[in-house]
C-alpha positions in Angstrom: -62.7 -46.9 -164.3 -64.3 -44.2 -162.8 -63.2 -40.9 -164.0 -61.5 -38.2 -162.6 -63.3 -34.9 -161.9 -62.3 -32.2 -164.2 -61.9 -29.2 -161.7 -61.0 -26.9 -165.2 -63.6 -24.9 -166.8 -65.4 -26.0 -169.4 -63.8 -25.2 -172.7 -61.1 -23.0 -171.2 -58.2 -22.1 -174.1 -55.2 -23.5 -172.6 -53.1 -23.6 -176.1 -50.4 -21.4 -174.0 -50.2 -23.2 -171.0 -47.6 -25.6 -171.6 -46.9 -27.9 -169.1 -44.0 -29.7 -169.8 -40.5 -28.1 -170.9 -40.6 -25.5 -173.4 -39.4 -26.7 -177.2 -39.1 -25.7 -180.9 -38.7 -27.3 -183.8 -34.8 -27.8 -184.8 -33.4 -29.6 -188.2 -31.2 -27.3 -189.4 -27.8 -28.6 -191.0 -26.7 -29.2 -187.6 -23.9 -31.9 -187.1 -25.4 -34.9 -185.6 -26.8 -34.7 -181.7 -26.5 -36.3 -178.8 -29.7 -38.5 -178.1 -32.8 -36.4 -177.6 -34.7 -38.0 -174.1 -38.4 -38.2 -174.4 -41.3 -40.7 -172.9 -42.8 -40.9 -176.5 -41.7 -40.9 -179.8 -45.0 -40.4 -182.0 -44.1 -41.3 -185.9 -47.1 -39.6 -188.0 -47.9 -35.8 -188.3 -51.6 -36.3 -189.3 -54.9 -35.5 -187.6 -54.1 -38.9 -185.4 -50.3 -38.4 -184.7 -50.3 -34.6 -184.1 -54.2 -35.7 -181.8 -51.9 -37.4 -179.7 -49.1 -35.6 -179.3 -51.5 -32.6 -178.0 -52.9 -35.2 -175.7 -50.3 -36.4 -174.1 -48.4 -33.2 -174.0 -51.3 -32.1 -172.0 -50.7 -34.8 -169.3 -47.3 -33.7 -168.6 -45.2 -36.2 -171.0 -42.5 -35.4 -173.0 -43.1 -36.2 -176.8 -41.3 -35.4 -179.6 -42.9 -36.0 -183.0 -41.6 -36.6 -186.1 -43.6 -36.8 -189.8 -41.5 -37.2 -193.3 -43.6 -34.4 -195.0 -45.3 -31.7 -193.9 -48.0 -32.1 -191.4 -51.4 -33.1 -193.1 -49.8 -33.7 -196.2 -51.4 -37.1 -197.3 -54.7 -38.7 -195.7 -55.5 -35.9 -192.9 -55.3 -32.8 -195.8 -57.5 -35.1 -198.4 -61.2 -35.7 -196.8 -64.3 -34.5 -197.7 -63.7 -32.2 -194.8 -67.0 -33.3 -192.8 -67.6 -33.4 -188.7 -70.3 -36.1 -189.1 -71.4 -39.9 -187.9 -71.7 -41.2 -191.0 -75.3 -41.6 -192.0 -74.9 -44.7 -194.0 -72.5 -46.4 -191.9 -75.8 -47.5 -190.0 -76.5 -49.7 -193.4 -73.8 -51.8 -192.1 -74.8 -52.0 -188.7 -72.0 -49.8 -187.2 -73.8 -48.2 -184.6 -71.0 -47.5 -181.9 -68.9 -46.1 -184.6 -71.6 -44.0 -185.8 -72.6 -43.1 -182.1 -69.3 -42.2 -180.8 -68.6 -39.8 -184.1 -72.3 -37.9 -183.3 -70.6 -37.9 -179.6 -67.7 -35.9 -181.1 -69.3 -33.5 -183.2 -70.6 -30.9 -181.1 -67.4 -31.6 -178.7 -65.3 -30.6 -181.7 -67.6 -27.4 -183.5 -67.5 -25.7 -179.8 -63.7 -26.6 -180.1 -63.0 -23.8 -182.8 -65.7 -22.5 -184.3 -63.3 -20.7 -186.6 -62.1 -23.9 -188.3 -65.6 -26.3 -188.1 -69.3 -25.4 -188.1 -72.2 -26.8 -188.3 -74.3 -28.0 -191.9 -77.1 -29.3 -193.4 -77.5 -31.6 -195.6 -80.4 -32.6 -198.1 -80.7 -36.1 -199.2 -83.6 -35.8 -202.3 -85.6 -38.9 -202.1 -85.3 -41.4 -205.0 -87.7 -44.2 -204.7 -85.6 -46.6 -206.7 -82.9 -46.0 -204.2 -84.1 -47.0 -200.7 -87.7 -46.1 -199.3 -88.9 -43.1 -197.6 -89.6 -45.1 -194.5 -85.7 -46.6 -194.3 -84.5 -43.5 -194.8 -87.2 -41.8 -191.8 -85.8 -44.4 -189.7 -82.0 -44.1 -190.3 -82.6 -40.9 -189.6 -84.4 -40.6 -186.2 -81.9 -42.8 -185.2 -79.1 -40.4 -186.3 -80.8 -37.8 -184.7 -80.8 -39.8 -181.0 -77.7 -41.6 -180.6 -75.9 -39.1 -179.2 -77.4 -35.8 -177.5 -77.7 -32.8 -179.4 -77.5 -29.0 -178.0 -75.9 -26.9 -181.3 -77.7 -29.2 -184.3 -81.4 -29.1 -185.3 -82.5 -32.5 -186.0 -84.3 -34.1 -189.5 -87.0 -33.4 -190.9 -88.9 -33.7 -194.7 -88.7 -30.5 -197.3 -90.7 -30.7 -200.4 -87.9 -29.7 -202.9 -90.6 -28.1 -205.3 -90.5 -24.9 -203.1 -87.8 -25.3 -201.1 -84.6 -23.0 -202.2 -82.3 -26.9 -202.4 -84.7 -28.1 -204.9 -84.4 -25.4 -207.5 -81.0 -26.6 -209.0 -82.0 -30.3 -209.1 -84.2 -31.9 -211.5 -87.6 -31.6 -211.5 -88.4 -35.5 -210.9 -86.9 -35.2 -207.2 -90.0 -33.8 -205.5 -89.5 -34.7 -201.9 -85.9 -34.7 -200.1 -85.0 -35.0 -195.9 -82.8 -32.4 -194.5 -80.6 -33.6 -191.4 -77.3 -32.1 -189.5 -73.7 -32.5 -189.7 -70.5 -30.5 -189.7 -67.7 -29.0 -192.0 -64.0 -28.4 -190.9 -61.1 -27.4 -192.6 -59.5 -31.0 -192.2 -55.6 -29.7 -192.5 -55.7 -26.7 -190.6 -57.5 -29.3 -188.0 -53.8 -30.6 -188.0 -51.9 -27.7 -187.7 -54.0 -26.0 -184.5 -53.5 -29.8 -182.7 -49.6 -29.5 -183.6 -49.6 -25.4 -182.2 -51.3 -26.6 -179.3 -49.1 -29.7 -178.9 -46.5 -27.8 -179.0 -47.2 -25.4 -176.6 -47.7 -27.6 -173.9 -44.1 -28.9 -174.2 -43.8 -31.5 -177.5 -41.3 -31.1 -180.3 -42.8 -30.9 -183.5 -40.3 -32.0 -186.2 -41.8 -31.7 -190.1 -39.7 -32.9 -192.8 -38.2 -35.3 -190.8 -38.4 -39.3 -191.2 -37.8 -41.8 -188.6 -35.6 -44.4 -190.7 -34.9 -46.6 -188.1 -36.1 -47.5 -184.5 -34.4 -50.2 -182.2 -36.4 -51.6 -179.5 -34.7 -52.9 -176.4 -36.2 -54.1 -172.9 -35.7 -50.5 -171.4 -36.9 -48.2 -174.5 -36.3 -47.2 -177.9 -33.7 -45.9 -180.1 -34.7 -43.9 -183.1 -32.9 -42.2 -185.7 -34.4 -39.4 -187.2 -33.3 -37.8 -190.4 -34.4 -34.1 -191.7 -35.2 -33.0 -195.4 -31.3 -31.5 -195.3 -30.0 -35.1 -194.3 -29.1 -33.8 -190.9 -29.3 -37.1 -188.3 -30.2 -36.9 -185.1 -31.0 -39.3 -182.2 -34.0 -39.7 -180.0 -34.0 -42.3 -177.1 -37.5 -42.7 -176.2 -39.3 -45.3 -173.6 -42.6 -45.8 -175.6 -42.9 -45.3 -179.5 -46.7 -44.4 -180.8 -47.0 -45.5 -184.5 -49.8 -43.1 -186.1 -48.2 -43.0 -190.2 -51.1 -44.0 -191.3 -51.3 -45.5 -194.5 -47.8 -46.4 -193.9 -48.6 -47.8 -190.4 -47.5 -51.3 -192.0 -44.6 -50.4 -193.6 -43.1 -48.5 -190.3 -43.4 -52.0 -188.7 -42.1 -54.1 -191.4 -39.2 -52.1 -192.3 -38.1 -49.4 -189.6 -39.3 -51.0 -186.7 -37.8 -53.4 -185.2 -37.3 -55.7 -181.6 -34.1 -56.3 -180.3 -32.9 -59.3 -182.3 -33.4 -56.9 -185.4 -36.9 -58.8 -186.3 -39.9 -56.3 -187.9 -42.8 -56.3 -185.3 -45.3 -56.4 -187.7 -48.9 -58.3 -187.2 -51.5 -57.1 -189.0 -52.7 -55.7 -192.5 -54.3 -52.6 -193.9 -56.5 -52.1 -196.6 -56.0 -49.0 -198.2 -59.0 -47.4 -200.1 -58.0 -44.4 -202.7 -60.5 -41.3 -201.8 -61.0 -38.7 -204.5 -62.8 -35.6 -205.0 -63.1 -33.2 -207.8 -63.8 -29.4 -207.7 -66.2 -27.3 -209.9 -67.2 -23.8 -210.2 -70.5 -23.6 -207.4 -73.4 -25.0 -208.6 -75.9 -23.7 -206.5 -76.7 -20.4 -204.4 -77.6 -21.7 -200.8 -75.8 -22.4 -197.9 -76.8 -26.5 -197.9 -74.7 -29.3 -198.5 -76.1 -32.6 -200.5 -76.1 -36.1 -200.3 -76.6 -38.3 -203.3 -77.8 -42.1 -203.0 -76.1 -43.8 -206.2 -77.0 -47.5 -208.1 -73.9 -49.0 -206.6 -75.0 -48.3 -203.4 -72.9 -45.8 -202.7 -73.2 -42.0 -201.5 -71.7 -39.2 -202.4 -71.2 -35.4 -201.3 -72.1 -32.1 -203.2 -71.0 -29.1 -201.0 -70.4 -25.8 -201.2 -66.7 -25.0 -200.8 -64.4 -21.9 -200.5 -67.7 -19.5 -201.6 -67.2 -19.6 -205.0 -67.2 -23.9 -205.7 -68.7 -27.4 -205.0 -66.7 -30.2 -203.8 -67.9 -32.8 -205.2 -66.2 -36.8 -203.6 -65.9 -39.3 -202.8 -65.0 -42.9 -204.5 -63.6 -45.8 -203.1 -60.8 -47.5 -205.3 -58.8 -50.2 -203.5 -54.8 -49.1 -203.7 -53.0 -52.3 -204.3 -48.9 -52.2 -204.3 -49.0 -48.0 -205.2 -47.0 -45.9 -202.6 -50.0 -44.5 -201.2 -48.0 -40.8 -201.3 -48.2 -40.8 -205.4 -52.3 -41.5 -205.1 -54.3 -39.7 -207.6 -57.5 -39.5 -209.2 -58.3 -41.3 -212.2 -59.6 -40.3 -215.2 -62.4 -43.2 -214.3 -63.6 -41.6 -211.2 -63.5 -38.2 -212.3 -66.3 -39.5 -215.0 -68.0 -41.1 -212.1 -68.1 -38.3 -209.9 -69.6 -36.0 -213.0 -72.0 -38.6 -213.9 -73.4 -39.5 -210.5 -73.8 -35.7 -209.6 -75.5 -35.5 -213.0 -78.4 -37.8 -211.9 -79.4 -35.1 -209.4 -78.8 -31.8 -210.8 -80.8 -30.0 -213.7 -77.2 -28.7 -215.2 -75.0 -31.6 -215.6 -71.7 -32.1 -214.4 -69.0 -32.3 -216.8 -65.3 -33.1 -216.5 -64.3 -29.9 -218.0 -66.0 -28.2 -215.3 -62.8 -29.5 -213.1 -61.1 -27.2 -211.6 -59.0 -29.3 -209.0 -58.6 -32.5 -207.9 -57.4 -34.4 -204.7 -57.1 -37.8 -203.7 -56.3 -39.5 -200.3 -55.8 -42.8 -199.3 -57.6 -44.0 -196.0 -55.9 -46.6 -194.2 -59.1 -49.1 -192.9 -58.4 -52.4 -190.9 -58.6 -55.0 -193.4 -61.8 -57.2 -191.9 -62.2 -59.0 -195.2 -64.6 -57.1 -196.7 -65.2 -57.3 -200.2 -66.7 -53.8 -200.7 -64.4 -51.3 -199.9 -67.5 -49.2 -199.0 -67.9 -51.3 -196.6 -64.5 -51.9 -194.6 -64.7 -50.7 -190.9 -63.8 -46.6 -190.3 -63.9 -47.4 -187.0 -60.3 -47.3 -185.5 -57.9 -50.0 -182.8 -55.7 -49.5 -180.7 -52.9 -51.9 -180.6 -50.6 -52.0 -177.0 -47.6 -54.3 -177.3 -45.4 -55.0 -174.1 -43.6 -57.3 -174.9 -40.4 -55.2 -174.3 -40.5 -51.6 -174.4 -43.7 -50.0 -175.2 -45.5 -49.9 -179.1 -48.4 -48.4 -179.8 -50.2 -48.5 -183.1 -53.1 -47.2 -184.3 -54.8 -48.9 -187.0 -58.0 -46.9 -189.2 -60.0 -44.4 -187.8 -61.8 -41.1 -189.2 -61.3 -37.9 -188.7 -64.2 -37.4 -186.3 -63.1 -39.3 -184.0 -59.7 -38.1 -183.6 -59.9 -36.6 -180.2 -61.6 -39.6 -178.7 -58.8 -41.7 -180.3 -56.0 -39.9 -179.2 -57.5 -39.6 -176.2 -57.8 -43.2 -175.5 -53.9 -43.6 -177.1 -52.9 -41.4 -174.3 -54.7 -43.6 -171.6 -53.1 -46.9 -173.1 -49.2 -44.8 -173.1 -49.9 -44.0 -170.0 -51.2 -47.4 -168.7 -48.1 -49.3 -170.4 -45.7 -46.4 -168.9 -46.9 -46.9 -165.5 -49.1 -44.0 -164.7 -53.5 -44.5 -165.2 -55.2 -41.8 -166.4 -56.4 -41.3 -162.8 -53.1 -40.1 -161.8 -53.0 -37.9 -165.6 -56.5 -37.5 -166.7 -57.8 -36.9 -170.0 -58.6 -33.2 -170.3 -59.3 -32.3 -174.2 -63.0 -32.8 -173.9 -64.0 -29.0 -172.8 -60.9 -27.4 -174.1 -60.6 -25.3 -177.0 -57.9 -25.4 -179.7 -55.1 -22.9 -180.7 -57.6 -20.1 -181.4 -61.0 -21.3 -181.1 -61.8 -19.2 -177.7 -63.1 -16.1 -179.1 -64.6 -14.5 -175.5 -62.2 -11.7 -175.5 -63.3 -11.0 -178.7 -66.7 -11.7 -178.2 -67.7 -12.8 -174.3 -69.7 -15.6 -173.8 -70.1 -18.4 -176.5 -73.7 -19.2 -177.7 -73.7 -21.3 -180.9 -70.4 -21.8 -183.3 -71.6 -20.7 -186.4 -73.2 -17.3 -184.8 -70.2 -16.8 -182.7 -68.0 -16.9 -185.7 -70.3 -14.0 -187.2 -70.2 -11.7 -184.0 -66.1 -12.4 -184.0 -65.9 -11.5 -187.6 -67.7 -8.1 -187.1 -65.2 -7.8 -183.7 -62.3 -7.9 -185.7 -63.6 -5.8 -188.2 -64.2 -3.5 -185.5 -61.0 -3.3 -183.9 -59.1 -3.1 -187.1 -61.5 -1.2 -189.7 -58.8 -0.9 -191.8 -58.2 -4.0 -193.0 -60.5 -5.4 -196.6 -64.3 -7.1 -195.5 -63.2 -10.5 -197.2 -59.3 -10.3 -195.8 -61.0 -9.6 -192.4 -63.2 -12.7 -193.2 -60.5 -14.7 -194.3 -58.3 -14.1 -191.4 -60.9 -14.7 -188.8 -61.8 -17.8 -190.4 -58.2 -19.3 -190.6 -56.5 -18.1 -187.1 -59.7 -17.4 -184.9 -58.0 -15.3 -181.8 -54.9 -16.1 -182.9 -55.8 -13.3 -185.7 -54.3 -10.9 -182.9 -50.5 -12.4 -182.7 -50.6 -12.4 -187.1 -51.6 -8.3 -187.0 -49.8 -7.3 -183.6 -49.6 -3.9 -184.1 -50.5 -3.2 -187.8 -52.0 -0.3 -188.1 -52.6 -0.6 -192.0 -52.4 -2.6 -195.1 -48.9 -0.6 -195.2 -47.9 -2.8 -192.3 -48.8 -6.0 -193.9 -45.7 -6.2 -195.9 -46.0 -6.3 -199.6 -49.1 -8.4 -201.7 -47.1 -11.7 -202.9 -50.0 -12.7 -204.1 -53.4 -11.1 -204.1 -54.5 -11.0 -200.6 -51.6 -12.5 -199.4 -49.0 -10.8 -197.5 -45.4 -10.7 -196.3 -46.7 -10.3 -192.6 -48.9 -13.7 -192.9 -46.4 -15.3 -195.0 -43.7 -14.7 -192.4 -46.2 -15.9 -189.6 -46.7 -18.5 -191.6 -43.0 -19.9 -191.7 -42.4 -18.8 -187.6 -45.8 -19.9 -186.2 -47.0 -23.3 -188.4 -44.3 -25.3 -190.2 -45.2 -23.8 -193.6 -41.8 -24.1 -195.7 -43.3 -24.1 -199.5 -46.0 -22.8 -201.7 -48.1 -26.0 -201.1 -47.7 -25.8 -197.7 -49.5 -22.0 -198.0 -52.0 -22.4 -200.5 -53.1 -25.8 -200.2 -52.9 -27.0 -196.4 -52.8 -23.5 -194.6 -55.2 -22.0 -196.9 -57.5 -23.3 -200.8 -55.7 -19.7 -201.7 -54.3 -22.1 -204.7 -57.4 -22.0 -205.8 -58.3 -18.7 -206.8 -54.5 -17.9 -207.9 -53.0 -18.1 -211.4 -49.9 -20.5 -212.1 -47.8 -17.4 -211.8 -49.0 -15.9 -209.1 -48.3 -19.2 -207.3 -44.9 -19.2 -208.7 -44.4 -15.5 -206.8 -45.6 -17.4 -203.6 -43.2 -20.4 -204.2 -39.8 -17.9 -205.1 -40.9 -15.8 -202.0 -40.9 -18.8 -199.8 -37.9 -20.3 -201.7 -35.6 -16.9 -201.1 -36.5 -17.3 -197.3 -36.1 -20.8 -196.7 -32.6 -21.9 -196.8 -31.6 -26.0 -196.9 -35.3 -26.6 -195.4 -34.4 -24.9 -192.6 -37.1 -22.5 -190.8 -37.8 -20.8 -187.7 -40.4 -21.5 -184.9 -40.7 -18.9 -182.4 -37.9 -16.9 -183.6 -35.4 -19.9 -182.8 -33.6 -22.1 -186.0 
């Protein structure tokens, strides 16, 4: 189908536009509601579910949106955090996958250069591994299946004298550098969710859909908040994006109008874990490790002053993928692998944090779970009123999905994307258009710089590494969190070091962000750097203001 012109500027920031009905998030311990009207109900608050909602949202549908935790809290919070097309996907011959994620990357960095830029990675050459010609031509054709305009392309290093090679041993002689990118995978949730939001959807966190009746006209739901407060949503299409619980949502909530789960495919879900150690090397590269197994893994720097260091691949049989962690197993195989490559081995004592996520991959009989499809499916089913599910995908390649979800609603609601065309690809996200801070964009990792030094500028009082931080978590949106401070004075009280009452309260009004974890493990890595008692302060803070689960949005409960 031929597409639509776009008659909107390129990357234009339209996360204030809303063009549906105005909305906030409500589950306070109300009494039970009458039935909430919406085209789409979307069940799933991660980087696929909240995708979506912003999508159609932008088309002019109503959507409400519900998630059981907070947003990001499982799969979409627990990546290794990279914008990339998955270099050795190509092993396995997944060349469209790998050529529609290299389409996405540069689409997403110009996006929001505050949350995702652009890095390079070294991959030190051992022969015993694969050969230097494999791995030249993987790479030229990494480097040309999708156009490039921000991202150098490959080339050899000799690691003797090149600053990557001093930490590693001295056997690894030769290495290839090639591009990718980094985001900040949960606040990649949060900004589609803001911007969702401001074009019309309800966002509802802490609230789980336990049931959902399908008739020939639409679909009942029942919702239920953290506080057990119940209200209804009637809906005429219902988008199933929960994930690693995509499944169980249609063998258990579910269900068609004789009361029969709708059910008709399986996922395989692969356990992801990473470890984090104090940094363990000065530059500003990223590494990837060929291992024995045949596997890869990632050494990159992280939060300044560490190296993430993931991932594995454990197949998650019967476990409720919410209560996934790391092993004591692949902890030891994360240390050991990294300890092939670098001078100063890796040991688990070095841990400093852990995360595990669990990926939810079409089961295509596969018996490597290295190996199982990230490439994601839509599923339509019409049979009565319209289902939706989306089955796998990667974080890369969120936009593109939810952008061909919101085709598929709109086909099975009546309405082709002719009449309500796509429109994400150009625009930014909730903060990521820096011109009034900066004027004309050039490249997202120098633009980030200049917008830095602009808001350092405007508000010379505030601490270099605050200033830093801020930019890097809000981008332009920096400017509704300080409204008219004038000092540190302003900023309310330090909770926490570098961490005050103003953000905290922005925080709770602005981004869902109810509990410690929410703060300093989604919303920021501030858990990171803080003591168990300062992240107790955080926690009784949030606690005295947060009453039954119960928070504000936009100064309405």
């Amino acid at each position: 189908m031929k597409r639509r012109e776009n008659t909107m500027a390129p990357f234009r920031d339209r996360s204030h536009e809303p063009t549906g009905p105005s909305s906030v998030s409500d589950f306070s311990s109300n009494p039970p509601s009458p039935a909430t009207d919406c085209d789409v109900l979307i069940v799933g608050g991660g980087i696929n579910g909240c995708g979506i909602a912003r999508d159609l949202a932008g088309r002019g549908w109503r959507v409400v949106l519900c998630e059981k935790d907070d947003l990001a809290s499982h799969t979409s919070s627990s990546s290794t955090k990279l914008i990339h097309g998955g270099l050795r996907y190509l092993e396995y011959y997944e060349f469209s996958l790998v050529r529609k994620a290299l389409q996405e990357r540069e689409v997403l960095l110009k996006s929001a250069p505050h949350i995702m830029w652009p890095l390079r990675f070294v991959m030190p050459h051992d022969p015993s591994m694969r050969p230097a010609w494999m791995i030249r031509i993987g790479l030229f054709m990494y480097d040309h299946l999708a156009k490039r305009e921000v991202l150098p392309g490959s080339r050899s290093i000799d690691l003797r004298s090149h600053a990557a090679g001093a930490p590693l041993k001295p056997q690894f002689k030769r290495g290839f550098v090639y591009s990718d990118g980094w985001v900040d995978d949960a606040r990649l949730v949060v900004l589609n969710a803001i911007d969702a939001r401001a074009r019309g959807a309800e966002v509802l966190t802490r609230t789980r859909c336990v049931h959902a009746q399908r008739d020939a006209d639409g679909w009942t739901a029942t919702l239920e908040a953290a506080d057990g407060s119940i209200r209804a949503v009637r809906a005429r299409a219902v988008v199933n994006a929960a994930g690693p619980w995509a499944e169980s949502f249609l063998r258990g909530v579910a269900q068609s109008a004789k009361g029969e789960p709708l059910a008709t495919r399986h996922l395989r879900l692969v356990k992801g874990s990473h470890i984090v150690v104090p940094r363990l090397f000065e530059h500003d590269h990223a590494y990837i490790f060929q291992n024995p197994d045949k596997r890869i893994i990632f050494a990159i720097p992280y939060q300044d002053e560490f190296t993430l260091i993931g991932t594995t691949d454990i197949e998650l049989n019967g476990d409720d993928p919410g209560a996934a962690r790391i092993a004591e197993e692949e902890i030891a195989y994360l240390c050991m692998q990294a300890s092939r490559y670098f001078e100063k081995p890796v040991k688990p004592a070095d841990v400093v944090w852990t995360y595990s996520g669990v990926r939810p991959l079409l089961d295509d009989a596969s018996g490597d779970p290295s190996a199982v499809t990230r490439d994601y499916m839509l599923e339509s089913n019409t049979t009565a009123a319209p289902l939706l599910s989306v089955w796998g995908g990667k974080i890369t390649t969120f936009r593109k999905l939810a952008e061909d979800a919101a085709d598929e609603v709109g086909k099975m609601l009546g309405q082709s994307s002719a009449q309500r065309p796509p429109w994400t690809d150009g625009a930014f996200l909730a903060g990521g258009d820096l011109s009034e801070w900066i004027g004309a964009a050039t490249r997202p990792d120098d633009d980030f710089e200049r917008f830095v030094a602009a808001v350092q500028a405007r508000h010379a009082w505030l601490d270099a590494r605050l200033a830093r931080r801020l930019a890097r978590a809000y981008g332009a949106r920096v400017a509704e969190l300080l409204g008219d401070a004038q000092s540190m004075e302003d900023m309310g009280e330090a909770v926490a070091p570098g961490l005050h009452e103003r953000e905290l309260r922005f925080l709770q009004e602005n981004e869902w962000a109810v509990s410690a974890d929410d703060v300093l493990w989604r919303r920021s890595k501030l858990g990171l750097r803080y003591t168990a008692e300062e992240r107790r302060q955080v926690a009784a803070w949030l606690q005295a203001r947060t009453t039954n689960n119960s928070y504000m949005i936009n100064g309405e409960r």
